[in-house]
mmCIF file of the C-alpha atoms, coordinates in Angstrom:
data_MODEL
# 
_entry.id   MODEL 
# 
loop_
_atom_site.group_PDB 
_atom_site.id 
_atom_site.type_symbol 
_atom_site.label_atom_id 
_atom_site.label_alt_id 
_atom_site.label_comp_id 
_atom_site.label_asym_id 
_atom_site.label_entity_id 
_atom_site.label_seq_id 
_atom_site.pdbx_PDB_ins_code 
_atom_site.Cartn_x 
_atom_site.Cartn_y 
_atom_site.Cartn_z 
_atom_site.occupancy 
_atom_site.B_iso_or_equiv 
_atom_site.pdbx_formal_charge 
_atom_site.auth_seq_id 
_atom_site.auth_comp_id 
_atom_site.auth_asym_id 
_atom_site.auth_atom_id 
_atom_site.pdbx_PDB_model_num 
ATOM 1  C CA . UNK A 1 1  ? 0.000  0.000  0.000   1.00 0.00 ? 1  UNK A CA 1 
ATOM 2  C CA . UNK A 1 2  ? 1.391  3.509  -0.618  1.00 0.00 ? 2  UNK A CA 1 
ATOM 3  C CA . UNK A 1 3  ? 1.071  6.466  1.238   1.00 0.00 ? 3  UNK A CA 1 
ATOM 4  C CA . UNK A 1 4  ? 0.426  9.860  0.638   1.00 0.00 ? 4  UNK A CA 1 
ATOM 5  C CA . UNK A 1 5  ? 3.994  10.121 1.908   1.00 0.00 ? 5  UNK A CA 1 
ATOM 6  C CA . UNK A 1 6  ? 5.987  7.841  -0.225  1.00 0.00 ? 6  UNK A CA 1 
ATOM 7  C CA . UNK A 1 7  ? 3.286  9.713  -3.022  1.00 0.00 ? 7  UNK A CA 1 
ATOM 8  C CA . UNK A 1 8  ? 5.059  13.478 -2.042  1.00 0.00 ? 8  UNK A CA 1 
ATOM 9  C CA . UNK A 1 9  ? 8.794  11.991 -1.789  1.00 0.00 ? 9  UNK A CA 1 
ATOM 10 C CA . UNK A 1 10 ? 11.589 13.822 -4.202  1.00 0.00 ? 10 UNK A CA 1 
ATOM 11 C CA . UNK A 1 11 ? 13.726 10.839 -3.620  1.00 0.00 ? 11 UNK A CA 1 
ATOM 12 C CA . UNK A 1 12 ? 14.202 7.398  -3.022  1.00 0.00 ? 12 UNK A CA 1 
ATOM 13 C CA . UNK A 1 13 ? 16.631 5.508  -0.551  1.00 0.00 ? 13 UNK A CA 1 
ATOM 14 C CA . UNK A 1 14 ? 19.376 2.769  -2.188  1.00 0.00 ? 14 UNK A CA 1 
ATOM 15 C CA . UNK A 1 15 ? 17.061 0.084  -1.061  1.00 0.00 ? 15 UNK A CA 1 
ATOM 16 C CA . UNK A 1 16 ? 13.867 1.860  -2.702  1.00 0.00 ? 16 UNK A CA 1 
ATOM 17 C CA . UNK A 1 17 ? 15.623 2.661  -5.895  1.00 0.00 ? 17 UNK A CA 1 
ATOM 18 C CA . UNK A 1 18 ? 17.221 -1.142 -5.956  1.00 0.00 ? 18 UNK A CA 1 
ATOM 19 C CA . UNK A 1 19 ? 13.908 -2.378 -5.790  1.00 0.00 ? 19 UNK A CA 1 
ATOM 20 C CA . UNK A 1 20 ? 12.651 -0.367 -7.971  1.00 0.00 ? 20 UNK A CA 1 
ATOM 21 C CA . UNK A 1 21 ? 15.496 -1.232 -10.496 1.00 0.00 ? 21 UNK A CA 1 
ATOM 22 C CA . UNK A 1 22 ? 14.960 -5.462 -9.370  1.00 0.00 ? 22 UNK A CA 1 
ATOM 23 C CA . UNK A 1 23 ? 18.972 -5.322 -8.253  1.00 0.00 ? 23 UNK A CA 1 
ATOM 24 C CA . UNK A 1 24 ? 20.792 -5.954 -5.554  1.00 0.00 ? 24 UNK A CA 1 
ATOM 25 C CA . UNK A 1 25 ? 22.434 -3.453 -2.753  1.00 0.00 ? 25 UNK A CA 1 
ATOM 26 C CA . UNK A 1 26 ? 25.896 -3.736 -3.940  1.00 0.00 ? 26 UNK A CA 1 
ATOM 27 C CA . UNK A 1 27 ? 24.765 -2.882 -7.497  1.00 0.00 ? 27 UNK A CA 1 
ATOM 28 C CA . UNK A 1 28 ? 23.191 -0.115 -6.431  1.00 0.00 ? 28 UNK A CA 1 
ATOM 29 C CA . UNK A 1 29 ? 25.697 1.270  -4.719  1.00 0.00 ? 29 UNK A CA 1 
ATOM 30 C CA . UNK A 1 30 ? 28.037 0.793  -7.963  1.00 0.00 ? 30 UNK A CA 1 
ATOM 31 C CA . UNK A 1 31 ? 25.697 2.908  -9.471  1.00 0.00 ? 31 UNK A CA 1 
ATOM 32 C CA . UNK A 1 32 ? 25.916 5.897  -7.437  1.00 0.00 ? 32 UNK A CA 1 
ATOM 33 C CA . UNK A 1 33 ? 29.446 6.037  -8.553  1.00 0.00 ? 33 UNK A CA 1 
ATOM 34 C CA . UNK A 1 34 ? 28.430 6.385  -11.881 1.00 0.00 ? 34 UNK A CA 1 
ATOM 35 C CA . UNK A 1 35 ? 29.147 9.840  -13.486 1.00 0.00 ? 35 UNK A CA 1 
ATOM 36 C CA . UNK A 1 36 ? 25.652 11.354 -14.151 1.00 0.00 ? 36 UNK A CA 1 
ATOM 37 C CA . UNK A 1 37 ? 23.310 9.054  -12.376 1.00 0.00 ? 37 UNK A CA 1 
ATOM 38 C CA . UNK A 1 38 ? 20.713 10.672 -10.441 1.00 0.00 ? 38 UNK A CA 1 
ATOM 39 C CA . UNK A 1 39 ? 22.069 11.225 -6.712  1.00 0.00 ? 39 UNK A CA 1 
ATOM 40 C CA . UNK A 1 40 ? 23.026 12.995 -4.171  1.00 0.00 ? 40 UNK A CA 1 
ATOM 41 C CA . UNK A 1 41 ? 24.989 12.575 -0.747  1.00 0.00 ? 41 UNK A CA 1 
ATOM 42 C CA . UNK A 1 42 ? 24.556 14.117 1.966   1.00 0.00 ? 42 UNK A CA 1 
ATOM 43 C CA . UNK A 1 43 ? 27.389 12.516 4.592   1.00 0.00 ? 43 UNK A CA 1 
ATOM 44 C CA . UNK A 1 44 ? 26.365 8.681  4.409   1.00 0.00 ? 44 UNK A CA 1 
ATOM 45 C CA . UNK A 1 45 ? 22.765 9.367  2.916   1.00 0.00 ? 45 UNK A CA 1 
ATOM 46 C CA . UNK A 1 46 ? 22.160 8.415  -0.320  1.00 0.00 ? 46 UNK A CA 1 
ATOM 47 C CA . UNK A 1 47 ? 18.930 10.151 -1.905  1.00 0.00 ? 47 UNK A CA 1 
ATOM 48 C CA . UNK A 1 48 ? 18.258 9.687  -5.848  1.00 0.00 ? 48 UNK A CA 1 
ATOM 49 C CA . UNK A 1 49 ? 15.753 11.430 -8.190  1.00 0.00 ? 49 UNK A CA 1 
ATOM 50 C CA . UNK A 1 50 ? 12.991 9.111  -8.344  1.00 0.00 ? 50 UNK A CA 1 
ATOM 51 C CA . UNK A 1 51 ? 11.896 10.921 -11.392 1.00 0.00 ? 51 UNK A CA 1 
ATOM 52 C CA . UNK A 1 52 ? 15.344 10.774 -13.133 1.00 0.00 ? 52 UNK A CA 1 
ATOM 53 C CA . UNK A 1 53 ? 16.095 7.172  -12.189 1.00 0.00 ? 53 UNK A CA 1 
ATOM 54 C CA . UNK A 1 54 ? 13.898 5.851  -14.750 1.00 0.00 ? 54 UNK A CA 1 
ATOM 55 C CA . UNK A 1 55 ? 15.041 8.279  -17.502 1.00 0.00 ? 55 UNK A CA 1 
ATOM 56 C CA . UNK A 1 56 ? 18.942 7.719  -16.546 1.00 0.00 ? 56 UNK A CA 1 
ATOM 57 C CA . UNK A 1 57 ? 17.881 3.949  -16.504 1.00 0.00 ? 57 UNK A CA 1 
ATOM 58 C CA . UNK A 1 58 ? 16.819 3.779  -20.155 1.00 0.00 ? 58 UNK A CA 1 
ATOM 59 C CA . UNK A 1 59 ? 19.338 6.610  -21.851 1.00 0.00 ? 59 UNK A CA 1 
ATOM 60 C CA . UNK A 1 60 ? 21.712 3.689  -19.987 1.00 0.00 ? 60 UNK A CA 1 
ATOM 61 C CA . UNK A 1 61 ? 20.424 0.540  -20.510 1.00 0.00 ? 61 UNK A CA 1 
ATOM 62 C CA . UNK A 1 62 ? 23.076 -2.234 -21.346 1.00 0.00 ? 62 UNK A CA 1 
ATOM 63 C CA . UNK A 1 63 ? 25.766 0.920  -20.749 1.00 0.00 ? 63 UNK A CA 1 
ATOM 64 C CA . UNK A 1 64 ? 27.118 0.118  -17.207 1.00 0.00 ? 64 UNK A CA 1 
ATOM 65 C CA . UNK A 1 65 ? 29.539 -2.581 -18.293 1.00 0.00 ? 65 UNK A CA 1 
ATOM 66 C CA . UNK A 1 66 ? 31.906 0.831  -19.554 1.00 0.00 ? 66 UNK A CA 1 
ATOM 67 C CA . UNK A 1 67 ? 32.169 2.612  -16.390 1.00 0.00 ? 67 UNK A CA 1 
ATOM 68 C CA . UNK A 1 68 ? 34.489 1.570  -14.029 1.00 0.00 ? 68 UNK A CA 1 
ATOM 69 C CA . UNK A 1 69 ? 32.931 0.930  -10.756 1.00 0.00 ? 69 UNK A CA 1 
# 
């Protein structure tokens, strides 16, 4: 069930955005990494767009195995 809250939310948390994705935590923090993917840091939070993730997802697809993580 989703709530109005997770409905207002900018961002999404790794394990959100993993989900999301259907990949695991370790992936996910790869990705981060990445030059140009969607996130921010704040210390040892990890927020990313959740409206980006998708877009950065497909401009990327089948990319990832360049970048050196």
């Amino acid at each position: 069930m989703i709530t109005n809250e997770e409905n207002t939310k900018l961002g999404l948390t790794v394990d959100e955005a993993r989900k999301m994705l259907g990949i695991g935590r370790n992936l996910m923090l790869k990705l981060v990494k990445v030059e140009g993917f969607p996130a921010v840091r704040f210390k040892r939070k990890i927020i990313i767009n959740k409206e980006l993730l998708p877009k950065w997802f497909k401009e990327n697809c089948g990319e990832y195995g360049d970048y050196d993580y």
